[in-house]
N, C-alpha and C positions, 0 to 999 in steps of 0.2 A: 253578606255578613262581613262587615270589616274587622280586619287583623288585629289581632288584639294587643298589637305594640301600635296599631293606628290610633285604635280606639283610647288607648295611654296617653299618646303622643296630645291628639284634640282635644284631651281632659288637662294636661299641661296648657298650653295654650290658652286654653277658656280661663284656666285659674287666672293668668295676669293680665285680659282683658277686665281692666274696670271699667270704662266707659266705652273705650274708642284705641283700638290698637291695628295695625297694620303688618302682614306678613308678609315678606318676601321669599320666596322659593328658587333657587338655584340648583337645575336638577343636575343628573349626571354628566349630560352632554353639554353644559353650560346654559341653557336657557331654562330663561326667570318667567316668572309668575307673580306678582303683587295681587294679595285680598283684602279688602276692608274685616274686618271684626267688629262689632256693635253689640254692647251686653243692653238686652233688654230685663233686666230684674234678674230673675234665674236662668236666662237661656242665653247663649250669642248667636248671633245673626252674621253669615257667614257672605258677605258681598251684596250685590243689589235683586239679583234673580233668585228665586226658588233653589234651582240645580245650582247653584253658585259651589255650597259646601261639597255636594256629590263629585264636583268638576277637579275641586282642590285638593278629595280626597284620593281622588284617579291618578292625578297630577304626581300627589306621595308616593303614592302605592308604585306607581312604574318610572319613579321619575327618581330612584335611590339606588338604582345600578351603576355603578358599584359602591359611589357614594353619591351625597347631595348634602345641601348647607339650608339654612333657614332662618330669616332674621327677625324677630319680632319688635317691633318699635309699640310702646303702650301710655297713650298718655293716661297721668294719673289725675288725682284732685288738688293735688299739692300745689302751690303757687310758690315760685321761686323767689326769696325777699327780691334779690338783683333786679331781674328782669320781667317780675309780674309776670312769668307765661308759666302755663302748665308742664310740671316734670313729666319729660320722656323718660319712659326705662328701657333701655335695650337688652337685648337678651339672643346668645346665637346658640344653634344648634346643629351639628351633626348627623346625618341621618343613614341607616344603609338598610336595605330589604336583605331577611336572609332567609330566602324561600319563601314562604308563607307566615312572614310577620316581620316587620319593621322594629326596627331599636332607633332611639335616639342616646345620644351624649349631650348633657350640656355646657356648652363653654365657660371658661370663669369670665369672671366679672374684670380681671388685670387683660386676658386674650382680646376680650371683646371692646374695651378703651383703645389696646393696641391696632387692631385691626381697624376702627372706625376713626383715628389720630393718622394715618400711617397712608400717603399718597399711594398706591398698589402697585405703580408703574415706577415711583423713582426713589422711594423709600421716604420720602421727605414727610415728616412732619407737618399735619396739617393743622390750621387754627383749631380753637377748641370750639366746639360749638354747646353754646349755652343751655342751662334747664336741663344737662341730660343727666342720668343715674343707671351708670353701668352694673346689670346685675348677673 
């Protein structure tokens, strides 16, 4: 039975998959994880295998000691006038296990620009990249 801040957390997620979105997982210990998301009508489809969602949920569940981060990138339907490509929304989150259930935080929309603008290593300022909507 999954946690019922996990069970939270995947019902967030689904909600800003409209088509086609993309997870990144940054556990405790530093390593990542990337899953495909794919909404088919009313359900999302969690990677390319069956176990894919089970693997990613395992992932959460032990992978938030004492914190962990989570990026979700979603393209929308939206066409950008500029550049004709479909708007990304990005979106980060926070996550920590406490005991026997999960919380997340979610980042603002001003953090998550700064953080995806911002070289990691020299502080510098990076080009802007196109199509995208920090939310």
């Amino acid at each position: 039975m999954p946690l019922p801040g996990l069970t939270e957390f995947l019902q967030e997620l689904e909600s800003h998959c409209h088509t086609q979105a993309i997870a990144t997982f940054l556990n405790g210990q530093g390593e990542s994880l990337g899953i495909e998301l794919t909404r088919h009508r009313q359900w999302v489809e969690y990677g390319e295998h069956h176990t894919s969602k089970a693997l990613f949920m395992a992932k959460l569940i032990n992978g938030c000691e004492p914190v962990a981060s989570l990026i979700l990138r979603s393209l929308t339907s939206e066409i950008d006038e500029l550049t004709q490509l479909p708007i990304k929304e990005i979106r980060g989150y926070i996550l920590q296990r406490h005991g026997d259930d999960l919380s997340f935080e979610k980042l603002p929309p001003t953090t998550m620009f700064a953080c995806h603008n911002t070289d990691a290593e020299t502080g510098e300022v990076l080009p802007l990249e196109q199509s995208v909507r920090y939310c």
